[in-house]
C-alpha atoms as an extended CHARMM CRD file, in Angstrom:
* protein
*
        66  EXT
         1         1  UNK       CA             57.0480000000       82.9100000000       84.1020000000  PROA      1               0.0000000000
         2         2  UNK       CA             59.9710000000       80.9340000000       83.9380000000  PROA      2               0.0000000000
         3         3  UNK       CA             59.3770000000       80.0930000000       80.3340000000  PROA      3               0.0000000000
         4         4  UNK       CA             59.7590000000       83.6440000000       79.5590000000  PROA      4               0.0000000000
         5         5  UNK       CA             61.8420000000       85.7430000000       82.1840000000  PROA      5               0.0000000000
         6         6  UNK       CA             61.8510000000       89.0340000000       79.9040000000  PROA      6               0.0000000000
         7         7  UNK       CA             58.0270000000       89.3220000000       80.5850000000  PROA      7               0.0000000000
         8         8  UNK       CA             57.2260000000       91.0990000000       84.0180000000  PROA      8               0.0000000000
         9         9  UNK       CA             55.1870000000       89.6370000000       85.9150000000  PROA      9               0.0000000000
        10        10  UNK       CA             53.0560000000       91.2250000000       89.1240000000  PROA      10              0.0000000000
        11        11  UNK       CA             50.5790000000       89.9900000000       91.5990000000  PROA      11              0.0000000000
        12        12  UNK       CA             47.4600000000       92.0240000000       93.0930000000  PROA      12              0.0000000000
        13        13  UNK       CA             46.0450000000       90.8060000000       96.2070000000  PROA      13              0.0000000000
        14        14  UNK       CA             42.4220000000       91.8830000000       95.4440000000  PROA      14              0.0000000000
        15        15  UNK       CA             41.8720000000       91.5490000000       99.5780000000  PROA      15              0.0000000000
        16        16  UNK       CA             44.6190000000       93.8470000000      100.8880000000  PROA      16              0.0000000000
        17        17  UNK       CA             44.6200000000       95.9740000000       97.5420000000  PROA      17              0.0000000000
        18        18  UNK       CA             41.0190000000       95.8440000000       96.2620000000  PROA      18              0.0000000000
        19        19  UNK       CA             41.0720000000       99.6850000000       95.4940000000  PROA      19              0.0000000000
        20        20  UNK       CA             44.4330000000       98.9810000000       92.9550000000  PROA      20              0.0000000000
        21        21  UNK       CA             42.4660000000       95.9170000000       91.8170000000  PROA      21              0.0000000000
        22        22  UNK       CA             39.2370000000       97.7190000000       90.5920000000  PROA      22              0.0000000000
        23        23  UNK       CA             41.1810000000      100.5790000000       89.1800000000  PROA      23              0.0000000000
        24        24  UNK       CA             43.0040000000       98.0200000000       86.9520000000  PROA      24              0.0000000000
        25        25  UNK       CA             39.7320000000       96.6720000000       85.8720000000  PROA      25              0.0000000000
        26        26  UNK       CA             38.1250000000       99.8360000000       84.9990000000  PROA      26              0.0000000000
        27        27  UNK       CA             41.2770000000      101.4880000000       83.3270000000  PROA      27              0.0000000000
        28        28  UNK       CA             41.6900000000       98.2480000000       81.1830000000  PROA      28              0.0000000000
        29        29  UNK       CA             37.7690000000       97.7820000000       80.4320000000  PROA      29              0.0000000000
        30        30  UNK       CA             37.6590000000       94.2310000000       82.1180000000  PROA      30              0.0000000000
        31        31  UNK       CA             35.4770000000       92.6810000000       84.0500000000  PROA      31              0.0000000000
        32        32  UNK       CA             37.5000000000       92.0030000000       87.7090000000  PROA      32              0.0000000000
        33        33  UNK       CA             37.7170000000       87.9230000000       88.1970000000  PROA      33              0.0000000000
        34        34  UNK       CA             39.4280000000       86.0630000000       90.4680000000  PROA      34              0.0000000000
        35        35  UNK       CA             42.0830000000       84.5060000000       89.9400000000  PROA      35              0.0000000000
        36        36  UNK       CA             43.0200000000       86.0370000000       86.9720000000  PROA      36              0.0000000000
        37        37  UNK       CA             45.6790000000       86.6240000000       84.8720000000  PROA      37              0.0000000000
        38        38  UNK       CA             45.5470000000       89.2490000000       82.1640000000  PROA      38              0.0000000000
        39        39  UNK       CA             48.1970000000       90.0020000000       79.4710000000  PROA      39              0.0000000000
        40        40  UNK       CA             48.7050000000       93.7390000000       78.4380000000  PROA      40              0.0000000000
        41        41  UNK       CA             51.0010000000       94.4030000000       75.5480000000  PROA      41              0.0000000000
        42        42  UNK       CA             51.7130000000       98.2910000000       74.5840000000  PROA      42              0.0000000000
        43        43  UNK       CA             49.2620000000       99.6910000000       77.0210000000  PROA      43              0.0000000000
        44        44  UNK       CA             45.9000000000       96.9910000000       75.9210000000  PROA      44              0.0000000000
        45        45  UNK       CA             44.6600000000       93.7350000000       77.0830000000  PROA      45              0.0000000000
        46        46  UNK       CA             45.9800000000       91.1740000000       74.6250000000  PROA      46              0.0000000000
        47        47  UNK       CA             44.4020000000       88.0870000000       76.5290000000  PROA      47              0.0000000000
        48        48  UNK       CA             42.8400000000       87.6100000000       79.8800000000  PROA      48              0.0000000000
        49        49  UNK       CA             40.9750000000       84.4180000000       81.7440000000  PROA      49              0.0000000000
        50        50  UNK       CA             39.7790000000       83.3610000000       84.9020000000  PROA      50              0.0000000000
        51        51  UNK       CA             39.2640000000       80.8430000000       86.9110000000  PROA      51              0.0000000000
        52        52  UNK       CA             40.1850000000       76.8550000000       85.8200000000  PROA      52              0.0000000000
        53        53  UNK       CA             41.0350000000       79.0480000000       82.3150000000  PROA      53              0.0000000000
        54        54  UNK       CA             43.9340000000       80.5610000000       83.9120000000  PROA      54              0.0000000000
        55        55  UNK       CA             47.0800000000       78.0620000000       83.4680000000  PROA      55              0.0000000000
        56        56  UNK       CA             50.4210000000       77.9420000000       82.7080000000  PROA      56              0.0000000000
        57        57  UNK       CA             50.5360000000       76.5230000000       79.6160000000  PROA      57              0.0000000000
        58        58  UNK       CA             47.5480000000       78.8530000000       78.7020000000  PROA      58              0.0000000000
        59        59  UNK       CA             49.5810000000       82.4360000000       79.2600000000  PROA      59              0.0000000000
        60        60  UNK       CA             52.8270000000       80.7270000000       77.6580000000  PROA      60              0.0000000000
        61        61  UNK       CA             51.1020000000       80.2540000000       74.6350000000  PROA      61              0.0000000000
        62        62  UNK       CA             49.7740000000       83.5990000000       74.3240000000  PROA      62              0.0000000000
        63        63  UNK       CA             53.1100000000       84.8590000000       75.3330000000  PROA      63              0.0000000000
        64        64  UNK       CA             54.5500000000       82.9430000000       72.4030000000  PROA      64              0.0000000000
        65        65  UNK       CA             52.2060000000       84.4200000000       69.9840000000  PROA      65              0.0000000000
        66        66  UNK       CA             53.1920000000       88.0470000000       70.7000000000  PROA      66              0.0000000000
């Protein structure tokens, strides 16, 4: 995020890396969606959504609230 270049940000192809992608799911307790975008903070899920629910302004605002 440009907004917020100290948080790290990675990308999971769920076609080339599907086994990574439902190991994430299952380790985190979420069901997998795609697209997604899912915010962990100290090892949890703070926020995750899916779909049209998944924009920019959406994730900077929970990044602001952390």
């Amino acid at each position: 995020m440009q907004e917020h270049p100290e948080v790290p940000v990675y990308l999971v192809d769920v076609i080339r890396q599907r086994p990574l992608s439902r190991e994430i799911a299952a380790h985190l307790g979420i069901l997998h969606e795609s697209p997604q975008a899912i915010l962990i903070q100290g090892g949890a899920v703070r926020w995750h959504a899916s779909h049209y629910d998944v924009t920019a302004e959406a994730l900077a605002a929970q990044v602001r609230a952390t």
